[in-house]
C-alpha positions in Angstrom: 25.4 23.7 78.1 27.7 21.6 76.0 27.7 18.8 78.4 24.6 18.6 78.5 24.0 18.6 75.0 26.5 15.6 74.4 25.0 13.7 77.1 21.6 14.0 76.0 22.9 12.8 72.0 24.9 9.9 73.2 21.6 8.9 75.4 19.6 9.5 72.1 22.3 7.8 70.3 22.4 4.9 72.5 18.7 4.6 72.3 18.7 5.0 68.9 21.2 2.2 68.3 19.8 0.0 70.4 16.1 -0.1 69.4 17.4 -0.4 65.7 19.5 -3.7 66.6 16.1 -5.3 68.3 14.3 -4.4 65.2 16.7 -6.0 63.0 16.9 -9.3 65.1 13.5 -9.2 65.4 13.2 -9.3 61.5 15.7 -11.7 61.2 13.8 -13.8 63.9 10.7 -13.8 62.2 12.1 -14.2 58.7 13.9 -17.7 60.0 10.5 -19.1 61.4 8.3 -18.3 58.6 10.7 -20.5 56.1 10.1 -23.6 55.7 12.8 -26.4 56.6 13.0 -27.7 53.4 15.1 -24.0 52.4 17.1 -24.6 55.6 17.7 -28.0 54.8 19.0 -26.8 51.3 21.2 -23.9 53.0 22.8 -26.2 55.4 24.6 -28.1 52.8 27.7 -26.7 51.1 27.8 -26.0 47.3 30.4 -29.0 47.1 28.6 -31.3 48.4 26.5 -34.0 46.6 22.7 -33.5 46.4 21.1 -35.5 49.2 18.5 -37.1 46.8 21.8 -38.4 44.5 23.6 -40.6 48.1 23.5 -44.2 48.1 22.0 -46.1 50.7 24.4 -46.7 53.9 24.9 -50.4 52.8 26.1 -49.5 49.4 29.2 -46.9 50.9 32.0 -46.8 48.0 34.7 -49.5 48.5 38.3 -48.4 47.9 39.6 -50.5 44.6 41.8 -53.4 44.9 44.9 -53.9 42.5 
């Protein structure tokens, strides 16, 4: 009777676990695809980092100073 008890909660368990994990990635899933790619764009870059809109143009790269 205890056996199968415990089998038929760690089934349930199992179950349970599993179909909360789907509904979780799902969410996540549909959360990512209804963002736009401007938010992504802005969450890719590090704090640090200088705001995209602030670069100069390739040509114009920073030259180390001569003394």
């Amino acid at each position: 009777m205890l056996e199968d008890l415990a089998t038929n909660l760690s089934t349930t368990l199992a179950v349970a676990s599993m179909l909360f994990f789907v509904a979780v990635y799902i969410v996540v899933t549909v959360g990512v695809f209804r963002t736009g790619t401007d938010v992504h764009d802005a969450r890719a870059h590090m704090a640090l980092d200088p705001d995209p809109s602030q670069l100069r143009a390739a040509g114009d790269a920073v030259r180390p100073q001569v003394r």
